[in-house]
C-alpha positions in Angstrom: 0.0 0.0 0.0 1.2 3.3 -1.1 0.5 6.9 0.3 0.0 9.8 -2.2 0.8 13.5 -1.8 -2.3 14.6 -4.4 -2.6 18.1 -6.1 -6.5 19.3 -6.5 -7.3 19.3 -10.1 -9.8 21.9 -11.4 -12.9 19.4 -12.3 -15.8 21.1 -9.7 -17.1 24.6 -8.6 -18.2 25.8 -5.8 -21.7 27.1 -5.5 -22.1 30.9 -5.9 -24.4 31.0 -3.0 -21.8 29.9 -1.2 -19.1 32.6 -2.1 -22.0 35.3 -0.9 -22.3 34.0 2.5 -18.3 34.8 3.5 -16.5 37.7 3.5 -12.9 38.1 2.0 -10.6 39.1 4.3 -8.0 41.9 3.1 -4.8 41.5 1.8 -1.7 43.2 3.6 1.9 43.6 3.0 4.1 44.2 5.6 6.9 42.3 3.6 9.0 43.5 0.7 8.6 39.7 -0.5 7.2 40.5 -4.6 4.8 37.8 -4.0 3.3 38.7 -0.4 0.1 40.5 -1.9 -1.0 37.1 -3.3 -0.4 34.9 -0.5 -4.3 35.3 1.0 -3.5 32.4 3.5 -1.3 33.9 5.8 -4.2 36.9 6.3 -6.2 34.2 6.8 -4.8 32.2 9.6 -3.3 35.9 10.7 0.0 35.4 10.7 1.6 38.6 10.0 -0.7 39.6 13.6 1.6 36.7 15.1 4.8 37.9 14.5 5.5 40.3 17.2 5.2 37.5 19.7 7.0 35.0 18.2 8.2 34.1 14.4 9.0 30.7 15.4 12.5 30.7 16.3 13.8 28.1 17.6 11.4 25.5 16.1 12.1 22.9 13.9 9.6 21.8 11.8 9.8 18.3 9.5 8.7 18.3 5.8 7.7 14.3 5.5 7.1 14.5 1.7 8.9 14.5 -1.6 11.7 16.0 -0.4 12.9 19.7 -0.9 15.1 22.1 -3.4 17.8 22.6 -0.8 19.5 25.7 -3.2 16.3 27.5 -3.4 16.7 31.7 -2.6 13.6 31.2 -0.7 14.8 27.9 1.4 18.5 27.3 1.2 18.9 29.7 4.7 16.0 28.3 6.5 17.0 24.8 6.2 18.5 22.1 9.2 19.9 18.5 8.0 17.4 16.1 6.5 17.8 12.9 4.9 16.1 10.6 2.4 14.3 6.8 3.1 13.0 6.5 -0.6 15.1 5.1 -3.5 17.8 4.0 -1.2 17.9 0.5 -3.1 20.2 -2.0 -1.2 22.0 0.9 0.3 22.0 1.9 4.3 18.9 4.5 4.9 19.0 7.2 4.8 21.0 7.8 2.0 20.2 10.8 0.9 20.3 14.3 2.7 16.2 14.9 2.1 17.3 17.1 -1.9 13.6 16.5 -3.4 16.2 14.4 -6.2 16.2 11.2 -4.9 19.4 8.9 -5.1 19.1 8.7 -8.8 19.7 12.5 -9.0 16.3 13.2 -11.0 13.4 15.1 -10.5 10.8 12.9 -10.7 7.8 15.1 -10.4 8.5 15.5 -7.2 7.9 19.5 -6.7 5.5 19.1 -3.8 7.6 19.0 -0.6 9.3 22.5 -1.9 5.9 23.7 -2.2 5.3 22.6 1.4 8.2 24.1 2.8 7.9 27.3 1.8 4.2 27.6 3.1 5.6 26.9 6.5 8.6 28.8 6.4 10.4 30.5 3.5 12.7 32.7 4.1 10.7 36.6 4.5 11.0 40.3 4.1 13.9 39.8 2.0 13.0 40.8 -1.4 12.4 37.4 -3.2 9.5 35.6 -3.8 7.1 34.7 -1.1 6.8 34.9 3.3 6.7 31.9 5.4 3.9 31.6 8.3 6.9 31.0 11.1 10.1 32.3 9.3 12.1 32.2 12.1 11.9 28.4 12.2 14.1 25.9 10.2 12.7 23.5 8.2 13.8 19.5 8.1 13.5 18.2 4.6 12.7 14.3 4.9 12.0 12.8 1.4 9.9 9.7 1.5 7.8 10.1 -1.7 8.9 9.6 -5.2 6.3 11.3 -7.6 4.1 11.8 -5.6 3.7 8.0 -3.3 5.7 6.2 -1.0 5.3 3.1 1.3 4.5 3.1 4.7 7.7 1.6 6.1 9.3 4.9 4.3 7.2 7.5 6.2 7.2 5.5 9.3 10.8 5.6 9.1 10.8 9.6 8.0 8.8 10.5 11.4 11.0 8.9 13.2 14.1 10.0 12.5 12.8 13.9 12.7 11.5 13.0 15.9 15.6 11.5 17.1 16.7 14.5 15.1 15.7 16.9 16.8 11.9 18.3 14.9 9.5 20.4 17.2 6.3 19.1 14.1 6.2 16.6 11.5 3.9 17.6 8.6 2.5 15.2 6.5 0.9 17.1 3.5 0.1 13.1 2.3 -2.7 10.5 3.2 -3.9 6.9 1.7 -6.7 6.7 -0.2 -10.4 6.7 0.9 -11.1 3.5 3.1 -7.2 3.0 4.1 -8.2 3.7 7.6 -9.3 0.2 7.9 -5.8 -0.9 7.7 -5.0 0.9 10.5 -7.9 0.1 12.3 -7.4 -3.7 12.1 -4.3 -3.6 12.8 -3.2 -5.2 9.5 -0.9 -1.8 9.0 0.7 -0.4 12.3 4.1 1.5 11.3 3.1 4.8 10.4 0.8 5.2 13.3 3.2 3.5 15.9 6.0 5.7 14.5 3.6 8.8 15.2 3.0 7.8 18.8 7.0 7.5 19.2 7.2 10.7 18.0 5.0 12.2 20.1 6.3 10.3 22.8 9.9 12.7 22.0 7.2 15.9 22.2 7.1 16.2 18.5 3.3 17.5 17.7 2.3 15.9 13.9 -0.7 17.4 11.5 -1.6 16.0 8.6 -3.7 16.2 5.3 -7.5 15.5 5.7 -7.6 13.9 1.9 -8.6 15.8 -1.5 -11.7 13.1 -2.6 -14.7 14.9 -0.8 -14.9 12.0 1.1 -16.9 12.5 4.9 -13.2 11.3 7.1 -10.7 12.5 7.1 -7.6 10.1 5.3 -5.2 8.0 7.3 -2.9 8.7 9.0 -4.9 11.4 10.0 -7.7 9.9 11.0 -6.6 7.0 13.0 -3.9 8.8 15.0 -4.7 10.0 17.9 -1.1 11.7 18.1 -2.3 14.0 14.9 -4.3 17.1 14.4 -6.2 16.7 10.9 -6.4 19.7 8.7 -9.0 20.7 5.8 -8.7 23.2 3.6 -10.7 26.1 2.6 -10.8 28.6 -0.2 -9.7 32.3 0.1 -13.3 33.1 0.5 -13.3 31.1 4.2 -15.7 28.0 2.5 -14.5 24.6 2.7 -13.0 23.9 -0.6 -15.0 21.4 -2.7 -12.4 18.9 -3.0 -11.3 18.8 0.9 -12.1 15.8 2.8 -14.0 16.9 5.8 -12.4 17.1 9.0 -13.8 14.5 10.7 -12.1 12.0 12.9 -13.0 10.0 16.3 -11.4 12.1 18.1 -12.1 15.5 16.8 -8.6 16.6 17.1 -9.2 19.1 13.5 -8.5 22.4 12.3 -9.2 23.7 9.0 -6.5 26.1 6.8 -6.2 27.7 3.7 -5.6 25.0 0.7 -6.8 27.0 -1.8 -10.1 27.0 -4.7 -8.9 24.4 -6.8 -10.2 25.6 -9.9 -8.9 27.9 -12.7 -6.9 30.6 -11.4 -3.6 30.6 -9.4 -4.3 33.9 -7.4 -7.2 31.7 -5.4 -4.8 29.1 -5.1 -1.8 29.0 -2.4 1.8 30.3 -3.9 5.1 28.8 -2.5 8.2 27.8 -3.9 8.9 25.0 -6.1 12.2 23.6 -7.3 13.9 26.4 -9.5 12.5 26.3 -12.9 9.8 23.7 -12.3 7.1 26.7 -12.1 4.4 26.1 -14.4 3.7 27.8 -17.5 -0.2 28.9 -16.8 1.3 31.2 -13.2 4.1 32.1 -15.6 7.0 31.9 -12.7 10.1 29.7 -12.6 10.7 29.2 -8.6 7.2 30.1 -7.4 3.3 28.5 -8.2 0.3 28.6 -6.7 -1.5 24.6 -5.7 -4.4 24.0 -4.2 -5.0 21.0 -2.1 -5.2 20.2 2.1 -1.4 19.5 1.4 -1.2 23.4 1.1 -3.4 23.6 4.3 -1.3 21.1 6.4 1.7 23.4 6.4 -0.2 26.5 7.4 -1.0 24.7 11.0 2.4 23.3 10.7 3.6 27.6 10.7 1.2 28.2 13.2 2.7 25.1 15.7 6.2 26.5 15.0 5.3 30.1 16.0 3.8 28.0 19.2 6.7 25.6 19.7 9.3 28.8 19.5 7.6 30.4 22.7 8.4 27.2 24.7 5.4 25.5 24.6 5.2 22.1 25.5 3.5 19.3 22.9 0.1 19.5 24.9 0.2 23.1 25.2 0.8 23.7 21.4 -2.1 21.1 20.4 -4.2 22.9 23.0 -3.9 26.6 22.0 -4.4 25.1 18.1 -7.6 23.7 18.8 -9.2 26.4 21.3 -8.3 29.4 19.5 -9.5 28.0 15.9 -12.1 30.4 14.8 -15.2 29.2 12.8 -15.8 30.9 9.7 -19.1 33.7 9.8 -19.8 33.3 13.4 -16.5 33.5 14.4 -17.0 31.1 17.6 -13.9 29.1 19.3 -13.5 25.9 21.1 -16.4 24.6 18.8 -15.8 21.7 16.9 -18.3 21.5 13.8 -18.2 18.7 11.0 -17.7 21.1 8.0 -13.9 23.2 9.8 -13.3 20.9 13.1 -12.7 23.1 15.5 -12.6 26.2 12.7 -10.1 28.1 10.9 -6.2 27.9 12.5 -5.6 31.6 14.3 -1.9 32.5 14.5 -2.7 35.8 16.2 -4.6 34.0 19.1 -3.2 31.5 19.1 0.1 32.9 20.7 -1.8 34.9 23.0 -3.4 31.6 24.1 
């Protein structure tokens, strides 16, 4: 069984009705970073509010994924030692040093976890490209997808050795396909969720991807864990997005985060960095693009954990002030879970006040 990091493809819409009902929140630049008037999300989760408390230094936070452009100008200063458990072949794992190229020195498709990073923490306010939710953290690239899948033994062993290398959050912008859980549930697939409970064991707090199939749960490992928080996405508009699982797992322990519209445009979807000169040619940039998927939502919670983590916070005290300070969407109530955002929209700003 393989786990996939998906990207929302443009194939529904979202119902005008609902775009009426929620107000757009405005767009601020207190960066010089070219791309910061585009990057919705971090007004969303109010990050910019954040950063007088805390940017998230001293945090470390662990990109489970593809891996990561290690000489990008947006990540190449932000980044700690990683390593690489896919592709490894007969040799000793890691083998690798977490370079989204695996072993064989290709790219092979394997864009995402740059994408990923940079949400969480590119490098910001100096002149290039895009801001990070916590950039005052350091990220820990950990490849253990090849285009886009891996196996579980791979990401078991990734979350583990961020958690004995010294990661403050694992982010898993990757889950298994609808109905998966049972595996996890019978017990007939144990690694990636016994490697999550070691990891919080070590005070390491995970979040990971609620699924892009519009399915009711959210995907494993998200939704068997209890040692994860499981994110949604919504669009810039504060709506769930149409592809986004929803957020619903036995333990309610969800958020929801911007992931982005999904549809046509790349100003409603969520710009980051990608490996240089992998941008695509419909957002016309060679190091940046703009996804949409809960991938993109994951490592907005993940920023949010790191500006937590960098005041001190222990594990339980991060997860706490996530969960309680979410805000839902219109109403604007906290510490109420509901089946469409969990436990609402992720709130840097209060968050850190919590």
């Amino acid at each position: 069984m393989r786990f996939h990091a998906p990207r929302a493809s443009a194939v529904a819409a979202i119902s005008a009705t609902a775009l009426l009902l929620a107000g757009t929140l405005p767009a601020s630049a207190g960066t010089n970073d070219p791309l910061r008037t585009k990057q919705w999300g971090l007004d969303q989760v109010r990050a910019e509010q954040a950063w007088s408390t805390s940017t998230g230094v001293g945090a470390v936070v662990a990109i489970v994924d593809t891996g990561v452009d290690l000489q990008h100008p947006d990540l190449a200063g932000q980044l700690v030692s990683g390593a690489t458990f896919t592709g490894c072949g007969k040799v000793a794992r890691p083998c690798g040093n977490g370079d989204f190229r695996g072993p064989d020195g290709q790219n092979n498709g394997d864009e995402h976890g740059t994408h990923v990073a940079g949400i969480v923490a590119a490098a910001t306010n100096n002149g290039v490209g895009i801001a990070g939710v916590a950039p005052g953290a350091k990220l820990m690239p950990i490849k253990v997808l090849e285009n886009g899948s891996g196996s579980y033994g791979d990401i078991a062993d990734g979350i583990r050795w961020a958690a004995d290398h010294g990661a403050d959050v694992v982010n898993l912008s990757l889950g298994g396909l609808p109905g998966t859980q049972a595996l996890a549930i019978t017990g007939l697939e144990s690694r990636v969720t016994n490697a999550l409970a070691y990891a919080r064991s070590k005070g390491v707090l995970a979040v990971a991807a609620a699924g892009n199939s519009a399915t009711p749960l959210c995907s494993d490992p998200a939704f068997t864990s209890k040692n994860v928080i499981c994110v949604a996405a919504t669009d810039r508009r504060e709506v769930k997005s149409w592809y986004s699982e929803l957020p619903v797992k036995p333990d309610l322990k969800a958020v929801a985060a911007p992931g982005g519209a999904g549809l046509v445009g790349c100003d409603d979807d969520i710009w980051s960095t990608v490996p240089s000169g992998t941008g695509s040619a419909g957002c016309r940039l060679a190091n940046y693009d703009a996804y949409a998927g809960t991938s993109m939502a994951t490592p907005h919670v993940a920023g949010v954990a790191a500006l937590l983590f960098g005041q001190g916070r222990s594990v339980a005290g991060v997860e706490a002030s996530l969960l309680k300070t979410s805000r839902q969407p219109v109403s604007g109530l906290r510490g109420v879970y509901t089946p469409a955002y969990g436990y609402g929209i992720v709130d840097a700003a209060a968050a850190v006040r919590y």
